[in-house]
C-alpha positions as CSV (number, residue, x, y, z in Angstrom):
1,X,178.1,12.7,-2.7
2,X,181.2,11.3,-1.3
3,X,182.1,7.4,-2.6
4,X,184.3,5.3,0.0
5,X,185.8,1.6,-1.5
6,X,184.8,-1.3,1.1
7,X,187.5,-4.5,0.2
8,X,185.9,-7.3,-0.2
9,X,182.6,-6.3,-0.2
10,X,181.7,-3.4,-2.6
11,X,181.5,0.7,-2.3
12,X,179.4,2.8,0.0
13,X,178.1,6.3,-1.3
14,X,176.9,9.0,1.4
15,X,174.4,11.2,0.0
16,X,173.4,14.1,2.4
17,X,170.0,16.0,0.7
18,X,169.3,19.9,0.4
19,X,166.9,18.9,3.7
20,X,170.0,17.3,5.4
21,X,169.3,13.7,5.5
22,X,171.3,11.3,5.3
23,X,172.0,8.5,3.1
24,X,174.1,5.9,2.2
25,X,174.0,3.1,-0.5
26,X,176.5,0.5,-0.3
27,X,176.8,-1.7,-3.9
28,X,177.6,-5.3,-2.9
29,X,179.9,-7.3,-5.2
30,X,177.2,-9.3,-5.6
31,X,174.9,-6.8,-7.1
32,X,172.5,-5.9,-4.5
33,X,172.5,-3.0,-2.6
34,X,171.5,-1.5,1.2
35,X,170.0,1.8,1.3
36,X,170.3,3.4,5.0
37,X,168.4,6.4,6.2
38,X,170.2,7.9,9.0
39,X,168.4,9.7,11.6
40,X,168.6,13.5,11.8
41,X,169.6,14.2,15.2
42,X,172.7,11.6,15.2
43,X,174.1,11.1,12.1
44,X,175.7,7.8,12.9
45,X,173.0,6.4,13.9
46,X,170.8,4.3,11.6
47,X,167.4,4.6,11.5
48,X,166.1,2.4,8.5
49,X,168.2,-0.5,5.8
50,X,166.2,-1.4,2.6
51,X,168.1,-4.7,1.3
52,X,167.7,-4.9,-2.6
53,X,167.7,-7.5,-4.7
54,X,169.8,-7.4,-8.3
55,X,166.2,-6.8,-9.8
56,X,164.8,-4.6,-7.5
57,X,168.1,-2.2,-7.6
58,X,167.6,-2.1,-11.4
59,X,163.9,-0.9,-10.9
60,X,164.5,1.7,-8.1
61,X,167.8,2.8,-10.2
62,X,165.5,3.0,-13.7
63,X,162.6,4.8,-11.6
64,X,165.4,7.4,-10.3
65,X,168.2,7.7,-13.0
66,X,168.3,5.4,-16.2
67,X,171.8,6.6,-16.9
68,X,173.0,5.3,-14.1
69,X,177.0,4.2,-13.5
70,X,178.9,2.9,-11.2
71,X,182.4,3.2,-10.7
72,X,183.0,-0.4,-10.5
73,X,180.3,-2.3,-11.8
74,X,180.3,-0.8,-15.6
75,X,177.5,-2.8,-17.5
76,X,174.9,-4.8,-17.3
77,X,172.8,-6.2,-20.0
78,X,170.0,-8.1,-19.6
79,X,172.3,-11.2,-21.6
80,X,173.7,-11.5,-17.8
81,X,176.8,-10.1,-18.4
82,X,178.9,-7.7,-15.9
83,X,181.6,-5.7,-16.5
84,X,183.7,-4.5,-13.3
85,X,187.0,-3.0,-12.1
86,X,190.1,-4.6,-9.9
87,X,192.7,-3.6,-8.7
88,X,196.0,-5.8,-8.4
89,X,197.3,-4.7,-4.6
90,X,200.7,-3.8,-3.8
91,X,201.1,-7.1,-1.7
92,X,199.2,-9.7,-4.3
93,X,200.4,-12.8,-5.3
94,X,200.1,-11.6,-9.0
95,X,202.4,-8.9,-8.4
96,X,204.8,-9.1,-11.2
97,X,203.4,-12.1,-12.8
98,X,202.0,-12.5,-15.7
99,X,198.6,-12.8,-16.4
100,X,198.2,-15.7,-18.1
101,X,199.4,-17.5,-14.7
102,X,196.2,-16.0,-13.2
103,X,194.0,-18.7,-15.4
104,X,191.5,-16.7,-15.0
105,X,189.6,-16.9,-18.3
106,X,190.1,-21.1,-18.1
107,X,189.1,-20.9,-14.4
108,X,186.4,-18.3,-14.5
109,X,185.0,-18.0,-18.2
110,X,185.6,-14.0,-17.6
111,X,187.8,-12.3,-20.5
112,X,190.3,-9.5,-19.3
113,X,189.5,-6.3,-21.5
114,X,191.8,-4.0,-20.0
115,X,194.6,-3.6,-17.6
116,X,194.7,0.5,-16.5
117,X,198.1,1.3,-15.1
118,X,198.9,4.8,-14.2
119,X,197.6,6.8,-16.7
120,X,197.6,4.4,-19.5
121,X,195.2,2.2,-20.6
122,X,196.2,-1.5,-22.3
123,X,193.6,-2.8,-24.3
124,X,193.3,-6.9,-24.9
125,X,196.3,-7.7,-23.0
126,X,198.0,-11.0,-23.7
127,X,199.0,-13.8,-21.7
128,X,202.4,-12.7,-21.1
129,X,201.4,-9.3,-19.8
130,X,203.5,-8.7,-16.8
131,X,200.8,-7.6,-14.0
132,X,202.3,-5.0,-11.4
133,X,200.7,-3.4,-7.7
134,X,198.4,-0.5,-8.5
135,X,197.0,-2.1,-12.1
136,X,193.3,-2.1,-12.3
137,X,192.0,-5.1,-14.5
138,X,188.6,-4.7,-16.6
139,X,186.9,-7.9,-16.6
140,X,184.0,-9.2,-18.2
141,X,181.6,-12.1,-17.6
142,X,179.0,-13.4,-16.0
143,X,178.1,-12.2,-11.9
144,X,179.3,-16.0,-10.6
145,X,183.1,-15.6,-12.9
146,X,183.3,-12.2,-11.9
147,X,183.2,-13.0,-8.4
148,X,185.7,-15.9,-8.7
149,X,187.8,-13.9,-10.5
150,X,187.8,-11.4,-8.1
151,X,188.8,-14.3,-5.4
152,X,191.4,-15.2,-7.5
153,X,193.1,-11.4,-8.0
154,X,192.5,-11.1,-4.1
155,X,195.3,-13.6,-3.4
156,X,198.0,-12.9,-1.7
């Protein structure tokens, strides 16, 4: 399985099977997912796209692999709470600022967990905490915050 990031709209993964079909799943930001069944003969060339629901990606993904995890969407709970990964870009306003000048928990309700940089990981960082390119923030909140605060971090 190869995984490939898509900005601003979520990460594809391309599955091809022992029988060598194809398949790709991308994972919206939004939650729901679009599974593609490529046709044998041209591999670039789609033959079917399921579009899922939030819901009905959590059944198929129960009915195939409970322990399922994303790369970027973490954890669900059934509270209606989402934890997910992002990345501050090189060329982001919020390059070298701190991130209490983000607002984001006043703005978007989410609380920033994290803040991986490099190989180091800063739990619970503060207000003051200087934000550089390359830093990948841990959020957590509801779907609707989480999307904001991904607007927010996309500035540039």
């Amino acid at each position: 399985m190869s995984t490939t990031p898509l900005p601003g709209i979520g990460v594809r993964y391309d599955l091809t099977t022992r029988a060598h079909h194809h398949l790709s799943v991308v994972a919206h930001r939004d939650g729901t997912r679009t599974v593609n069944v490529y046709h044998g003969d041209d591999p670039d060339a789609c033959a079917q796209a399921v579009h899922l629901t939030g819901a009905e990606t959590a059944a198929v993904i129960d009915a195939l692999m409970p322990a399922h995890h994303s790369p970027n969407l973490l954890h669900t709970t059934d509270l209606g709470l989402v934890a997910e990964r992002m990345e501050v870009s090189a060329h982001s306003h919020w390059n070298g600022r701190v991130l209490g000048d983000t607002r984001l928990r006043t703005e978007t309700g989410v609380s920033v967990v994290a803040v991986l940089r490099r190989a180091e990981a800063i739990p619970s960082p503060t207000p003051d905490f200087r934000l550089a390119g390359g830093d990948t923030i841990i959020v957590i909140g509801t779907r609707e915050g989480v999307d904001a605060a991904a607007s927010i971090l996309g500035r540039e």
